[in-house]
C-alpha positions in Angstrom: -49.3 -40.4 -1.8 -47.8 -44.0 -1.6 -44.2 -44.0 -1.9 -41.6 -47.2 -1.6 -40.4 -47.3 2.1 -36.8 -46.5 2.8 -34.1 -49.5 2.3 -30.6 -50.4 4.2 -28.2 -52.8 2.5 -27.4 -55.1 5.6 -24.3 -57.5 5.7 -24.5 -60.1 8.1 -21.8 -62.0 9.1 -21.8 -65.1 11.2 -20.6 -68.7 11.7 -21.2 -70.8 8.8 -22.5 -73.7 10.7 -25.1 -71.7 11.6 -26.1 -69.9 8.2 -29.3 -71.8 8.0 -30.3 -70.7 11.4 -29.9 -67.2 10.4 -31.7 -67.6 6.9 -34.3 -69.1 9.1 -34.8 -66.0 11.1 -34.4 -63.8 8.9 -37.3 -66.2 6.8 -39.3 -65.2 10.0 -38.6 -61.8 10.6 -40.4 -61.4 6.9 -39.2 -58.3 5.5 -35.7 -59.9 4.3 -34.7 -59.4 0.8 -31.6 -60.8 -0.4 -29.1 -59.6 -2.4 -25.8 -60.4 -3.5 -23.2 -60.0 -1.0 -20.0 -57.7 -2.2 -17.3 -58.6 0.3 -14.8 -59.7 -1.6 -12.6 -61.0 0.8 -15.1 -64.1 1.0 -14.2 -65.7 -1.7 -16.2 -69.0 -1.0 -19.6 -70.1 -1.7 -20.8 -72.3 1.4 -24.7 -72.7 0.7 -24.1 -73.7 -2.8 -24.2 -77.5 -2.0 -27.3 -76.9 0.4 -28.9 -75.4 -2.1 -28.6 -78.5 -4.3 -29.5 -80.6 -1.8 -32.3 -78.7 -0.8 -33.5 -78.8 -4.5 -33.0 -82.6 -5.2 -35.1 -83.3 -1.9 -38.0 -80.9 -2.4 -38.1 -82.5 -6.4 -38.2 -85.9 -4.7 -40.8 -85.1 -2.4 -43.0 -83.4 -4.1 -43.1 -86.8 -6.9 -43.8 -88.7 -3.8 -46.5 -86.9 -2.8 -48.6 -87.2 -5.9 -48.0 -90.6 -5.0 -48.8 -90.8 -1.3 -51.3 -88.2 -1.3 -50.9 -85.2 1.1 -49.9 -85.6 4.4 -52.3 -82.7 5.6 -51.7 -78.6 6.9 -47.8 -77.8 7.6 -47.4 -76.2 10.5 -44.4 -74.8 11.5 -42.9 -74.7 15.3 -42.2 -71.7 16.4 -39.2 -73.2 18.1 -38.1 -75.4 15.1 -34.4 -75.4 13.7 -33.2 -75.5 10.1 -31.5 -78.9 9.2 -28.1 -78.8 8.5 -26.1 -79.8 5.2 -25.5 -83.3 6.4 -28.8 -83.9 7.7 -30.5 -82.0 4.4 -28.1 -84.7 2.6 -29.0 -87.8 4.9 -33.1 -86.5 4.2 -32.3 -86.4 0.3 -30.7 -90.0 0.8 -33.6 -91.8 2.2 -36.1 -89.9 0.3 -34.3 -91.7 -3.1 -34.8 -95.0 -1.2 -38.9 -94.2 -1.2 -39.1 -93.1 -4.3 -37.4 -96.4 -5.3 -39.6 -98.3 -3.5 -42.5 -96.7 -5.0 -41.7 -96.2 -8.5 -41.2 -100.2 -8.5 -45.0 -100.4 -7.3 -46.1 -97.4 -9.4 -44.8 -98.9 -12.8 -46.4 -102.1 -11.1 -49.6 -100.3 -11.6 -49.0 -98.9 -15.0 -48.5 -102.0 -16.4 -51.9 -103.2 -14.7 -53.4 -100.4 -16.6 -51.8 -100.9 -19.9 -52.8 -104.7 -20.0 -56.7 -103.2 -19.0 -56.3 -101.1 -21.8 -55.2 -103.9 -24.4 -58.0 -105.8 -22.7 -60.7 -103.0 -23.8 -59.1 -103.0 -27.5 -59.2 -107.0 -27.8 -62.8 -106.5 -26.3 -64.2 -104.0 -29.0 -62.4 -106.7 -31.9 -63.5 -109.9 -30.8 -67.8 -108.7 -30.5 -66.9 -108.3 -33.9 -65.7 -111.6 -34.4 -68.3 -113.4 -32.4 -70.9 -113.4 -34.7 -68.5 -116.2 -37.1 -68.3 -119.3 -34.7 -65.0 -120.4 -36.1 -62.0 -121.1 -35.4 -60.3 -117.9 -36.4 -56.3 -120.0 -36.0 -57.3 -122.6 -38.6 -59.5 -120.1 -40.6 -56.5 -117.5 -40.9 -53.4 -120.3 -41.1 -50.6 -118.9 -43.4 -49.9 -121.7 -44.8 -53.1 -122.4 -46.3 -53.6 -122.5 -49.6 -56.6 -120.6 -48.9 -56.3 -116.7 -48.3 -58.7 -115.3 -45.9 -59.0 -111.8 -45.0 -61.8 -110.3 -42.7 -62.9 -106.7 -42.3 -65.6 -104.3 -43.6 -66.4 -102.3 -46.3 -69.5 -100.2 -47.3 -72.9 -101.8 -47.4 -73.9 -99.9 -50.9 -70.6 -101.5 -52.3 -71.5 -105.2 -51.2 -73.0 -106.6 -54.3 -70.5 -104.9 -56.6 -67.7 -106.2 -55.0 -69.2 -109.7 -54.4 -69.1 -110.2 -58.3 -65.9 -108.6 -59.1 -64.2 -111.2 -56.3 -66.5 -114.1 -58.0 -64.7 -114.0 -61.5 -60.9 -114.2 -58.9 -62.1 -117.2 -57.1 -62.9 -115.5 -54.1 -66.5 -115.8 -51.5 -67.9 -113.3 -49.6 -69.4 -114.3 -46.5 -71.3 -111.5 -44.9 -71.5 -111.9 -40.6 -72.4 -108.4 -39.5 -73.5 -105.3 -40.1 -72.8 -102.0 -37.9 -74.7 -98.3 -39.5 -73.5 -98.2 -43.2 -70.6 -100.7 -42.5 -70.6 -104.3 -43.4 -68.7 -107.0 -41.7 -67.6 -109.8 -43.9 -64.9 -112.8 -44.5 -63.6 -113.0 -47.9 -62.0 -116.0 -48.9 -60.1 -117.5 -52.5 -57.1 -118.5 -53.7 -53.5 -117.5 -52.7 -52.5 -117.7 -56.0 -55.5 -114.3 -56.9 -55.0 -112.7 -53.9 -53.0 -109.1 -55.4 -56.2 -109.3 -58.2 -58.6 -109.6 -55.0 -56.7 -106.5 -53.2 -57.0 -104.2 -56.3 -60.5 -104.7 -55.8 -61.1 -104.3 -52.3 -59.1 -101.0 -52.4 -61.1 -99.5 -54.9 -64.7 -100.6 -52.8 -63.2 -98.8 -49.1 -62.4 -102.2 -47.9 -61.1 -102.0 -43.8 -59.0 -105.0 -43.2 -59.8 -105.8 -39.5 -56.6 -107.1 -38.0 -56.6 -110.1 -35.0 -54.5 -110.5 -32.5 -52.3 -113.5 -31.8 -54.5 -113.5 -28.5 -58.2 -113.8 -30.7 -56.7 -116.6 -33.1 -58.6 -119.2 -31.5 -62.3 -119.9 -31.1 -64.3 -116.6 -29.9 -66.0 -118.6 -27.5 -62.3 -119.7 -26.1 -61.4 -116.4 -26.5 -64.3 -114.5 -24.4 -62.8 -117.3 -21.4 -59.7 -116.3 -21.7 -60.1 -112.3 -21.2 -62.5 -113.0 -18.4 -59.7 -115.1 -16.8 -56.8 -112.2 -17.5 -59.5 -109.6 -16.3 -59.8 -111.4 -12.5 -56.1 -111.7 -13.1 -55.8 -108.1 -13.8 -58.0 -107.5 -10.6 -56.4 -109.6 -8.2 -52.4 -107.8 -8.8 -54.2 -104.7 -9.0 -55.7 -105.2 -5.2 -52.2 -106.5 -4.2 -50.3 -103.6 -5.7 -52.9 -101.2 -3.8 -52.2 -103.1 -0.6 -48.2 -102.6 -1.1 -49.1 -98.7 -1.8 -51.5 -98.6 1.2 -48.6 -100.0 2.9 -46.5 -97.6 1.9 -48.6 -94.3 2.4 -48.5 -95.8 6.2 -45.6 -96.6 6.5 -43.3 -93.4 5.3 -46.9 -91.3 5.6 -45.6 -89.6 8.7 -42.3 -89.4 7.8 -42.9 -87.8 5.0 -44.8 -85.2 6.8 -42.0 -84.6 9.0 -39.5 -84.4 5.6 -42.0 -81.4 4.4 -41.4 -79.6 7.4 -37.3 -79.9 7.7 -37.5 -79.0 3.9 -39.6 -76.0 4.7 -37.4 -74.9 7.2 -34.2 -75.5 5.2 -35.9 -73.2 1.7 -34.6 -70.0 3.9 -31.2 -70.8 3.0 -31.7 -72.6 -0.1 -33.3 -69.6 -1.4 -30.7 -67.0 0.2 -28.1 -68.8 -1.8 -29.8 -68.3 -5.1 -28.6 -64.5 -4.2 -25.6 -65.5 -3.5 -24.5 -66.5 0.1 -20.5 -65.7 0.5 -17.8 -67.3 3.3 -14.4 -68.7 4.2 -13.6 -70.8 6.6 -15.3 -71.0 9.6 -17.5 -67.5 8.6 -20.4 -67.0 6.0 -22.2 -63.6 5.0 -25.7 -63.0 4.3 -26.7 -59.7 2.3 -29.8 -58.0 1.5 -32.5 -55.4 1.7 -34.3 -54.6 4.9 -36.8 -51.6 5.7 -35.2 -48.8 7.7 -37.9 -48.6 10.4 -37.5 -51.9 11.1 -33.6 -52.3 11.9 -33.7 -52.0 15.9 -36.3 -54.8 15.3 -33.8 -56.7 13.2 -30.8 -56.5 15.7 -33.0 -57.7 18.7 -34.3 -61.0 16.6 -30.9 -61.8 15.6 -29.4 -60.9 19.5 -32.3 -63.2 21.0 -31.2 -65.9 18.7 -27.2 -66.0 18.1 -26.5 -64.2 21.6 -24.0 -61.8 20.1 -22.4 -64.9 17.9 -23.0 -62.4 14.8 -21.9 -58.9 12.9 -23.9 -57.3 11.5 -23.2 -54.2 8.8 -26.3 -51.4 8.2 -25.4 -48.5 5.5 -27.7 -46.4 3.0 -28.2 -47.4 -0.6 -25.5 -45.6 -3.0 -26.6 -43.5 -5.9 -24.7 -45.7 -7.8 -26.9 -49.1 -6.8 -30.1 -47.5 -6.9 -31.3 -49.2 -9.9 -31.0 -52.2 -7.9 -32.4 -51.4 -4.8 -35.7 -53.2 -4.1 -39.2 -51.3 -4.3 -41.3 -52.3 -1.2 -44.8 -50.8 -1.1 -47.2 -51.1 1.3 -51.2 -50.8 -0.4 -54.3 -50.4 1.6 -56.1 -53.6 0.7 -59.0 -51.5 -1.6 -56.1 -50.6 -4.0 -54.3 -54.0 -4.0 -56.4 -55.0 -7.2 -55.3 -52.1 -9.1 -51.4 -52.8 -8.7 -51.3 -55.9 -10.9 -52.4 -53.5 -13.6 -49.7 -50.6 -12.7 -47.1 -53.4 -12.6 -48.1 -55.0 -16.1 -46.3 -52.1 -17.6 -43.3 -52.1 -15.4 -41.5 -51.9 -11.3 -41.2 -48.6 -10.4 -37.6 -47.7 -9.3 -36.7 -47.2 -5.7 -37.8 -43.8 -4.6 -40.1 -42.8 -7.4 -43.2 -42.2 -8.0 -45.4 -45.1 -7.1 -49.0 -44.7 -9.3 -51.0 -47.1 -8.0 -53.3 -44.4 -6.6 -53.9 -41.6 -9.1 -54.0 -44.5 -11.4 -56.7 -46.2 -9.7 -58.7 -43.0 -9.5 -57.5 -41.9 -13.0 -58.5 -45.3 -15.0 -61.9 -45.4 -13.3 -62.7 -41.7 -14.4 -61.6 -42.3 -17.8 -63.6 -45.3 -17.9 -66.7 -44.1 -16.9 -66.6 -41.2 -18.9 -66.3 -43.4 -22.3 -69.1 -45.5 -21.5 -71.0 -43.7 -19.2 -74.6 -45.8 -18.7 -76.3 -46.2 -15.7 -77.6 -49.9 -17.2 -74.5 -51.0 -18.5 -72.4 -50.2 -15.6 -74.7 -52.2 -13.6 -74.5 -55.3 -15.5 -70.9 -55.2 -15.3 -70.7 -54.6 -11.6 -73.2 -57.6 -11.2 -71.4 -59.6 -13.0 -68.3 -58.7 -11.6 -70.0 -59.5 -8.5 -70.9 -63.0 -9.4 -67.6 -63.8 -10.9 -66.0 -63.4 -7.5 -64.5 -66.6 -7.0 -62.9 -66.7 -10.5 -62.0 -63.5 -10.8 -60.5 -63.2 -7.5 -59.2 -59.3 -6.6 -60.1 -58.4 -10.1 -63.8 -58.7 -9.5 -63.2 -55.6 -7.6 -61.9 -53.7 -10.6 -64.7 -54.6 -12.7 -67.4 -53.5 -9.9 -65.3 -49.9 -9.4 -65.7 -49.6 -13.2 -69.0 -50.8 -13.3 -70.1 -48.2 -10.4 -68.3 -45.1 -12.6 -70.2 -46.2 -15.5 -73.0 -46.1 -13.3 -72.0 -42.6 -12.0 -71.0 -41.1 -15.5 -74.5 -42.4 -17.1 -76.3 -40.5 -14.5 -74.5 -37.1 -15.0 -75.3 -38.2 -19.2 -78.7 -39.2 -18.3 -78.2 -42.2 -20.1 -80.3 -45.6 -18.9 -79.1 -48.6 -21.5 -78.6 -46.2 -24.4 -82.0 -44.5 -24.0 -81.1 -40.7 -23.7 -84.8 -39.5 -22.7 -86.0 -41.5 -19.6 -84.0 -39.2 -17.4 -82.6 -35.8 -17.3 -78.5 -35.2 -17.9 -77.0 -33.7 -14.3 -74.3 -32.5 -16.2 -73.9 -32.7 -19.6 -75.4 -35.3 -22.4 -72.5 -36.0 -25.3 -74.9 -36.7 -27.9 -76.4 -32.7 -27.5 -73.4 -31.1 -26.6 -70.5 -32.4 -28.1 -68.0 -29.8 -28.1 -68.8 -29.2 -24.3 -68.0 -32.7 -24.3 -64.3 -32.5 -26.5 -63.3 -29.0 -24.5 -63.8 -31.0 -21.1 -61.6 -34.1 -22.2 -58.9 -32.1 -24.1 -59.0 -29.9 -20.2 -58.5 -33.2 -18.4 -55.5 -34.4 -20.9 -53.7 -31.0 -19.9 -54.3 -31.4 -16.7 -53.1 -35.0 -16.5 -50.1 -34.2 -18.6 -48.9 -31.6 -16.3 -49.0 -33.8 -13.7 -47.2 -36.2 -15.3 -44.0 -33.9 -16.3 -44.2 -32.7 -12.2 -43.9 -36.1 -10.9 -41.0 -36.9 -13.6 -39.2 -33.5 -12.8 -39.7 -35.0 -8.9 -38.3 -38.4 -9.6 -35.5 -36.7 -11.4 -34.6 -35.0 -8.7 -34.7 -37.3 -6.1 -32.3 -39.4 -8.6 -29.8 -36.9 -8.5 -30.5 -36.4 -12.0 -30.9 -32.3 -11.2 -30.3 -31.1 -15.0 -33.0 -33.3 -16.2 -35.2 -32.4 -13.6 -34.7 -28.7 -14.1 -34.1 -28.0 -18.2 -35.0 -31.5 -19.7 -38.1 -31.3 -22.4 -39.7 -34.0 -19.5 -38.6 -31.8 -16.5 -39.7 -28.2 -15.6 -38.5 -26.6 -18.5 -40.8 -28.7 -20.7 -44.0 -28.0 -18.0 -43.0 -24.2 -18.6 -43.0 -24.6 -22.5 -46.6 -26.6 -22.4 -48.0 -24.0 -20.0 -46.9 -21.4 -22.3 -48.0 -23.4 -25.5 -51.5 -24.4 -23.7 -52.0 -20.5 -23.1 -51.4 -19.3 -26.4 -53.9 -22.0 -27.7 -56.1 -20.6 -24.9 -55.7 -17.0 -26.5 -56.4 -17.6 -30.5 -59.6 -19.6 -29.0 -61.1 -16.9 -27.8 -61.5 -18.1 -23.8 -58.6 -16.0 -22.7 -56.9 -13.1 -23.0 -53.2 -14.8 -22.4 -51.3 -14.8 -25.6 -48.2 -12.0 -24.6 -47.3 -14.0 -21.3 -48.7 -17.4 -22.4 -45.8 -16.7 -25.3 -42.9 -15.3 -23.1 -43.7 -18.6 -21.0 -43.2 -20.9 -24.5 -40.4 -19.0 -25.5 -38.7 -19.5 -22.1 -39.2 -23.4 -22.1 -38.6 -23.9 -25.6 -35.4 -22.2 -25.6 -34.1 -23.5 -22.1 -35.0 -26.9 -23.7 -33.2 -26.2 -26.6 -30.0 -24.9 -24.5 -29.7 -28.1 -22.4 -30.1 -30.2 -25.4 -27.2 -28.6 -27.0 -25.1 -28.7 -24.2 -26.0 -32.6 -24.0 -25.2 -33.4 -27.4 -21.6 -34.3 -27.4 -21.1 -34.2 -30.9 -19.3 -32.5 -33.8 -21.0 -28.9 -34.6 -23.2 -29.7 -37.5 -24.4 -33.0 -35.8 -24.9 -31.1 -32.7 -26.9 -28.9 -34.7 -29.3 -31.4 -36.0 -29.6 -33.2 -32.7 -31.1 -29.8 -31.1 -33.2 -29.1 -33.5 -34.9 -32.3 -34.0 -35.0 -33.0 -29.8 -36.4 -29.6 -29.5 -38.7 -30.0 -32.4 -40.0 -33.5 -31.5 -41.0 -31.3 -27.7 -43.7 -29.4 -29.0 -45.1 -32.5 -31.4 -45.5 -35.1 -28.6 -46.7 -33.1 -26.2 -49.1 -32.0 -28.7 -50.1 -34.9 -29.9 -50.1 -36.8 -26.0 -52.8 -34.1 -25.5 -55.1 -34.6 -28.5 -55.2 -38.0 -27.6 -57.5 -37.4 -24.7 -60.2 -36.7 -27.4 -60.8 -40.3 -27.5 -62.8 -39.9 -23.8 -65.0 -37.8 -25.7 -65.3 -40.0 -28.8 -66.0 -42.9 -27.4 -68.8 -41.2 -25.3 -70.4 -40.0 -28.5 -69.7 -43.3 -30.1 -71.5 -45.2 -27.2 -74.9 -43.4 -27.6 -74.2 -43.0 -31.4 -74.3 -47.8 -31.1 -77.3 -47.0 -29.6 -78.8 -45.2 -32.3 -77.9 -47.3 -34.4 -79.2 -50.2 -32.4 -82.8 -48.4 -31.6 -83.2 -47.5 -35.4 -82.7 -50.8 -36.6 -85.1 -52.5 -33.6 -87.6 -49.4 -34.7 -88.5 -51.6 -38.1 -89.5 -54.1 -36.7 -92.5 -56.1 -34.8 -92.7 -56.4 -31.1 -91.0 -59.5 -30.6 -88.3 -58.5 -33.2 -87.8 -55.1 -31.5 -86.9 -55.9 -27.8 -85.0 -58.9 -29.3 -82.5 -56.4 -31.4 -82.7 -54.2 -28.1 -81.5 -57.0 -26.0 -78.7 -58.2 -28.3 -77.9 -54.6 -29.3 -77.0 -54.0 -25.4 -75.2 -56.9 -24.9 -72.8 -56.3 -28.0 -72.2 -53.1 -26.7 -71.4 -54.2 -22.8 -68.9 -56.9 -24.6 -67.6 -54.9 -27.4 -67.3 -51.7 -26.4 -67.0 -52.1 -23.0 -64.0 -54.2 -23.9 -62.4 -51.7 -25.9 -63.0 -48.9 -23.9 -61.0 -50.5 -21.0 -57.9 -51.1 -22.8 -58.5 -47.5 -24.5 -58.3 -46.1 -21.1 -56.0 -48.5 -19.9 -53.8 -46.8 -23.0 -53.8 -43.5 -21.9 -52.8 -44.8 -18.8 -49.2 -46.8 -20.1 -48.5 -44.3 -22.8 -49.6 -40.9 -21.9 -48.8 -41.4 -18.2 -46.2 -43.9 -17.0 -44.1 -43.8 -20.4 -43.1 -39.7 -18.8 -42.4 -40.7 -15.4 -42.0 -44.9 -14.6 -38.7 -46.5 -15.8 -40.3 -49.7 -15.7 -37.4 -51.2 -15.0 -37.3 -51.7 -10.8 -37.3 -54.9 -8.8 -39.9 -55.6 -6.0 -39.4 -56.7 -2.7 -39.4 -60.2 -2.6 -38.6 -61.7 1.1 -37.5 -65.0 1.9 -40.1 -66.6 3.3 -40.4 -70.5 5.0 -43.1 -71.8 2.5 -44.3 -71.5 -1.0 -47.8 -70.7 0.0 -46.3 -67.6 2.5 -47.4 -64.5 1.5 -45.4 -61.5 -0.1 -44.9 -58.2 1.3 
């Protein structure tokens, strides 16, 4: 079985001017996790600063860039130092000086834009206003005593509204028409204008605003934006030219300011741990596999020469909960993990179920929707998702194959349960066959679940628990027992006298340990027991009828099918294959759907809620660049 590999807590102690170096190699070394260092007699906090400056470059940089463009691969020298403070400082400096420079010719540009934009709006009003010929400044003078207003109303309100205006004083000259929408000037006295407004509101009327820019002649006006356009053009080369000059000019530069910042995250990063000094000294702590530690001292001899301390010890049953989990997957089961850690880290040293859960989820899977059909559509498409789905196409093609695998031991072909024969058993004939198997598979899981919690109990130190607890071996002795006698009233077995000496044993150990673990007055200590000891039986119980559900939702795959081939059954040909084709596919995306996060379920809450805390921390190394990958 997997398990996390064994951790030391290192302390490293060296000269703070070279702290970076030795986040550096430890970045390089790869299998460096930090963690916050508890010598208390350094009382200082060195990389602090670097860390700010680290951040305030790589923020800077990264704004230029989406300006410059990219400045191609990083690689990093194998030889290549981290910067120091001043020089991360001196970097920070000069990159504010670029960004200067090139947020003056960016908003340069944006204003380019905006005027384009204003442009386009003035555009879309004035081929509007062409169609008048006038003079729109001495047409729309304020202090005429003639009001004009232009805009549009709706064509089937024209005539209506042309003899309401008529008894204000007021013309309507029509100029255009666009769909259902007429454009026309209205014109009257100033004196009638508010009568002339309560009648244009009531008819839709649009007023059709112009800008101080149109309130000349439209012929003047169409010369004017074809003269700011070239305008437009010519400061938008130039400010091209000045950014050209500048991707040039700081291009390489800038390439060499990504690699010093790459080299300086190490440190930056290290400090977010918490990086401790005093004086002339600083301290690095963290996480670093056991098997790897003569490895360790000889990178840090063949850089520092001895210039270094460095401090190895075992993890302490009091820190446990904080030591890192580093697992090492074969690259088949690296798909699956995402899903194991969606409920929660293991802890250091327990139980890792990436495997039996891989195994485990595909079995329950392609025992709810066993079809040799419909698990082929799903690995297909699976298979032609690749490149979006990314690892997870590989879950959906395992699944796909144990549907594939389970709908040849059902003899099931897209819901048809005749074409071929069953190998093993078909749900739809044999349905209790079908129940007893899935109930057999939820004891079995379940005692497997209480031995791996009774196991990561004990390797906890948490012996009492591991031993008495209703989760530990007392509780597997109690559901052995309990299983037994239901064995025995069933008829299968003769096993009800020792099936019930085995309850009796578990329950009452159970009970015993609870009692002693209630510290409480007597009559609360009473209640405690008995309700603990009570809710053992129930939930294990109940965790094991909930297996039923394989079997249901194998029955209630062929009994959609059914449905879906009685309904096709009345009618024509065409009608027929279509409700067959549909039918299928609502059952790939319904039920499919919900029989993956059925058995994904069982999974969280009938396994991992017995034996995962959910609560651990994974191994995160420092590592020299945001694209490295993680352990």
């Amino acid at each position: 079985m997997l398990r996390a590999e064994p951790l030391c807590k290192i302390q490293l102690l060296m000269l703070a001017s070279e702290a970076q170096d030795a986040a550096l190699a430890l970045a390089r070394f790869g299998v460096f996790n930090p963690a916050p260092c508890a010598l208390e007699s350094l009382g200082e906090s060195p990389a602090v600063a670097y860390r700010e400056a680290w951040l305030e470059a790589e923020a800077r940089l990264s704004k230029l860039l989406e300006q410059c463009g990219d400045t191609g691969p990083l690689s990093i020298p194998a030889d290549a130092e981290a910067p120091a403070l001043a020089d991360l400082q001196e970097l920070n400096h000069w990159l504010k000086e670029v960004w200067v420079s090139c947020l003056a010719c960016h908003d340069s540009e944006a204003q380019i834009e905006d005027a384009r934009n204003h442009l386009v709006a003035l555009e879309e009003t004035l081929a509007k206003l062409e169609r008048l010929n006038v003079d729109l400044a001495h047409l729309l003078r304020a202090d005429s005593l003639l009001a004009v207003s232009i805009g549009s109303l709706p064509v089937a309100g024209l005539k209506r509204v042309t003899e309401a205006l008529a008894m204000t004083g007021h013309l309507v000259s029509r100029f255009d028409q666009v769909g259902e929408q007429v454009f026309a000037v209205i014109a009257g006295p100033r004196t009638r204008q508010d009568e002339a407004r309560g009648v244009l509101a009531q008819a839709g009327w649009r007023e059709l605003p112009v800008p101080d820019e149109l309130r000349t002649h439209p012929q003047a006006a169409r010369t004017w934006m074809e003269e700011e356009r070239t305008r437009l053009n010519m400061q938008s080369g130039a400010a091209c030219q000045i950014m050209d000059g500048l991707r040039d000019r700081f291009g390489p530069r800038l390439h060499e300011a990504r690699l010093r910042l790459a080299l300086a995250r190490p440190l930056a990063e290290a400090a977010l741990a918490g990086v401790r000094g005093k004086g002339g000294l600083a301290a690095l702590s963290g996480w670093v596999p056991k098997r790897q530690l003569y490895a360790l001292r000889d990178t840090l001899d063949g850089h520092f020469h001895g210039r270094f301390w460095l401090d190895v010890r075992e993890p302490t049953a009091g820190e446990i909960a904080e030591v890192p989990s580093l697992v090492r997957y074969p690259g088949w089961l690296k798909p699956f993990v995402p899903l194991v850690k969606s409920y929660g880290i293991p802890r250091y040293g327990e139980f890792d179920p990436a495997l039996p859960f891989a195994f485990t989820y595909l079995l329950l899977f392609g025992a709810m929707f066993g079809d040799i059909g419909h698990g082929a559509v799903i690995l297909l498409l699976s298979a032609a998702l690749t490149r979006r789905l990314g690892r997870m196409a590989w879950v959906g093609m395992a699944a796909g194959a144990a549907s594939m695998l389970f709908g040849l031991f059902y003899g099931s072909i897209f819901g048809y349960e005749t074409l071929i024969e069953p190998l093993w058993l078909s749900p739809l004939h044999d349905p209790i066959r079908a129940l007893t198997i899935a109930v057999s598979f939820g004891v079995g899981f379940i005692v497997f679940t209480l031995l791996v919690n009774a196991r990561n109990k004990f390797i906890a130190g948490q012996v009492g628990e591991a031993l008495f607890d209703s989760t530990g071996l007392a509780g597997l002795v109690f559901y052995l027992g309990a299983v037994g006698s239901v064995v025995s009233l069933a008829g299968a077995a003769d096993l009800a006298q020792p099936a019930g000496v085995l309850a009796g044993i578990g329950i009452v150990t159970i009970a015993a340990f609870k009692w002693v673990e209630a510290k409480a007055a007597l009559g609360e200590r009473i209640l405690v027991t008995a309700i603990e000891t009570l809710e053992t039986g129930i939930n294990l119980f109940a965790n094991t009828l909930s297996f039923m559900r394989v079997a249901a939702f194998s029955l209630n795959h062929v009994a959609l099918a059914l449905a879906i081939f009685t309904l096709a059954n009345g009618l024509g040909t065409a009608g027929h294959w279509l409700t067959i084709v549909l039918g299928n596919i609502v059952i790939i995306v319904l039920e499919g759907g919900i029989v993956a996060i059925q058995a994904l379920r069982l999974m969280y809450y009938e396994g991992f809620s017995r034996f995962i805390s959910g609560d651990g921390t994974e191994f995160v190394p420092l590592r020299l660049s945001s694209q490295q990958a993680r352990v």
